[in-house]
N, C-alpha and C positions, 0 to 999 in steps of 0.2 A: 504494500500500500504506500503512496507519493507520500513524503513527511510534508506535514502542515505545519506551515510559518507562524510561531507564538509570537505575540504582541507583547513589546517589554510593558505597553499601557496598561496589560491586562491587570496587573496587581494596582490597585493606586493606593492602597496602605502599607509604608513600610513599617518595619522593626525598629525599635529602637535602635541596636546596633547599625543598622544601614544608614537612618538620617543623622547620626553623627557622622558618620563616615563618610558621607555623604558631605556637611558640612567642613569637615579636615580637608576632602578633595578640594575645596571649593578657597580655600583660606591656602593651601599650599601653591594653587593654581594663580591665584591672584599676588602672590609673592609676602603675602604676609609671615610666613614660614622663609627666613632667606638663608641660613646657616646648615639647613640641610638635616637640622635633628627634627624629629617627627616628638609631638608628647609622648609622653609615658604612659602606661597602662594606670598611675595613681593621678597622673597631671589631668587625663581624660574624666577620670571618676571624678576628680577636687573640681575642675571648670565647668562641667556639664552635670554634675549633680546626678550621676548614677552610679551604678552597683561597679564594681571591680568586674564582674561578671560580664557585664556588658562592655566594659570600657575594654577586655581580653576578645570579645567579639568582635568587635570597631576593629581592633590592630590587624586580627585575621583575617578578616577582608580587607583592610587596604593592602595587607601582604599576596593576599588572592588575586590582587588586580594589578603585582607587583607595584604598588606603588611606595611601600616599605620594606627595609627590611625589617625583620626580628628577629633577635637572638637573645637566649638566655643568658643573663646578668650584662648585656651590653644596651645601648642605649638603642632607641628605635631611629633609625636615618631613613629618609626620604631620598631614591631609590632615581637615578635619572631619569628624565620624562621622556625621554627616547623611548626607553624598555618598559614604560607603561601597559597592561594589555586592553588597549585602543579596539580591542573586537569584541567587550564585552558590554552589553546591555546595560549594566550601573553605571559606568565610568562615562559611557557617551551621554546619558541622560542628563552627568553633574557637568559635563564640559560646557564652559561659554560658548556662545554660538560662532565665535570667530574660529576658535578650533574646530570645532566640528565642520565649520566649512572646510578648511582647509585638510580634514581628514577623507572629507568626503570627497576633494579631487586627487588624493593617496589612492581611494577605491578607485576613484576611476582609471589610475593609473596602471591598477594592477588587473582591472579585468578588461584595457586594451590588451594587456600581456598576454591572459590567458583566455579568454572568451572565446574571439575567434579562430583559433587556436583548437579549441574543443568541441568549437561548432563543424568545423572540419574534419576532427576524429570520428565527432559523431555520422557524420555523412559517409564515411567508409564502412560501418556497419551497422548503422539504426536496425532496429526491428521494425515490421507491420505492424504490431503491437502498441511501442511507442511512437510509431507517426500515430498513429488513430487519437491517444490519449494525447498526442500534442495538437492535431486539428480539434478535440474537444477544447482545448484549452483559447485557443483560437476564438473558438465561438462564441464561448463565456466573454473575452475581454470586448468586443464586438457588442455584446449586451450588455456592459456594465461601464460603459463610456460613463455612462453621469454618474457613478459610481465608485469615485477614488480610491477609498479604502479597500470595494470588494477587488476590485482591479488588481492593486497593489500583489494581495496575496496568488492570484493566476498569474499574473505576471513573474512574481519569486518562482513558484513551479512552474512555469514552462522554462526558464533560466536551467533548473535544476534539471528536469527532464534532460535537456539536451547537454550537463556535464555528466549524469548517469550513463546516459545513451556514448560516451566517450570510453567510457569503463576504466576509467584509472581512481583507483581511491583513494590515493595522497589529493590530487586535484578537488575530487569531491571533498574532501572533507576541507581543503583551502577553500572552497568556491562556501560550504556552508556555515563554517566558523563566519566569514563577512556577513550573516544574514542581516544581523541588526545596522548595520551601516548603508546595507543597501533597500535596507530599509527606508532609513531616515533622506536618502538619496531619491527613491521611489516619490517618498513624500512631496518635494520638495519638485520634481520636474513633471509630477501628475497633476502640479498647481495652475502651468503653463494651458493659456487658451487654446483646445483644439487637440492641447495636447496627447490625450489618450486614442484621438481615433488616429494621431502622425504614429503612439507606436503601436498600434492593433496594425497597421499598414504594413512597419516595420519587422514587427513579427511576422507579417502574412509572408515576409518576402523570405524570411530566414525560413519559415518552414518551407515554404514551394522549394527552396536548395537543397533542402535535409530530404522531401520527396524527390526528387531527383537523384538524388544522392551524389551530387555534385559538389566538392568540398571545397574546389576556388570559391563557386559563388558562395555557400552557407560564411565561410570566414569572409569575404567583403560585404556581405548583409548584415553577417554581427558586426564586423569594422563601423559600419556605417548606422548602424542600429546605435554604437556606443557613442558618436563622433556628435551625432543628433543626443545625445542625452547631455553631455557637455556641453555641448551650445543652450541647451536650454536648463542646464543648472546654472550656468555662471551670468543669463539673464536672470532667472528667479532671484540669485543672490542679491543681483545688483537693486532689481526692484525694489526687495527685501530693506536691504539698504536703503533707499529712498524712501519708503515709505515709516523708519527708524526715524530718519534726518526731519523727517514732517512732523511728523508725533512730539519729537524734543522741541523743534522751534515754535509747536501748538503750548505743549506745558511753557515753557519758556514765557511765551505771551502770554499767557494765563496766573504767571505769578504779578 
């Protein structure tokens, strides 16, 4: 059975442990932390007014998302943000938005690498099988144009269809670790006017190659499928931007 794309929204009540953590990321990222020591498991519990229990919770996930280290009887340091892990659903959600954009053309960077690339393997052996379940998919995004969200996730799976349909499982599992990023990428170019029926089109074109089974075209339809998704995030940004620059010079006027 296709795996289904979990929504990091789906939870909206965190742990106690997590909204500290959450808060630490946030105070680390903003440079208020500049020396590089992360609090202590007693600094956490003495400033935020909880149990030791929790504050031993908070260190383990920022360690989980590499953003600390920890060691017993040694202090906690803050971990360089190079080696952050950037493909996890907590860490993207606490990131300002100027990172996250800028992580989001990282992603695009890496599935011009490998996308079409896969969409080519794919076309030297698909199955009848999986064309069928990728023309369903097809048909879905085609009815669900005014439908962002339902979009979103057919979109993820038929992505994923075609790096299955490649049959390498290092790649798989590269192409499903990004989900959450391409996620928030999805979001962000399903915004754009018109935009979902340019890639229902786009898709249409990559699978008529994978039917064919012709892998120059399928890799220049994803080429080009990815090339259209960066032209229309780094408008979305920009607008994005513009309509930030409006909002501060309204409050601005308004004091």
């Amino acid at each position: 059975m296709p795996r289904r794309q979990e929504s990091p929204d789906a939870v909206k009540v965190r742990t106690l442990p997590v909204q500290v953590a959450a808060h630490l990321t946030r105070r680390i990222v903003s440079g208020e932390i500049e020396d590089g020591r992360a609090p202590s498991e007693l600094e956490i519990s003495q400033e935020f007014g909880v149990s030791r229990v929790v504050a031993r919770e908070t260190l383990k996930i920022l360690a989980s998302l590499d953003i600390v280290d920890v060691a017993q009887g040694r202090r906690v340091v803050v971990r360089p943000r190079a080696e952050w892990d950037y493909l996890n659903p907590l860490l993207i959600e606490w990131l300002p938005t100027e990172i996250v954009d800028e992580l989001l053309q990282e992603l695009h960077q890496m599935r011009v690498l490998l996308e079409p690339e896969l969409a080519a393997m794919a076309a030297t052996g698909i199955t009848d099988e999986t064309l069928a379940r990728l023309g369903k998919e097809i048909e879905r995004m085609a009815a669900l144009e005014t439908d962002p969200e339902a979009y979103l996730e057919v979109d993820h799976e038929f992505h994923m269809e075609i790096c299955r349909a490649a049959d390498n499982r290092i790649l798989d599992r590269i192409m499903y670790s990004a989900r959450w990023l391409g996620t928030a990428s999805r979001r962000l170019t399903n915004e754009a006017p018109a935009g979902l029926r340019r890639a229902t089109a786009q898709h249409t074109e990559i699978y008529e190659a994978l039917v064919a089974r012709d892998p120059a075209g399928a890799r220049a339809a994803m080429r080009k499928h990815l090339s259209n998704n960066y032209s229309t995030l780094l408008a979305e940004k920009e607008q994005r931007s513009k309509r930030a620059a409006r909002r501060r010079r309204y409050q601005s006027g308004q004091k």
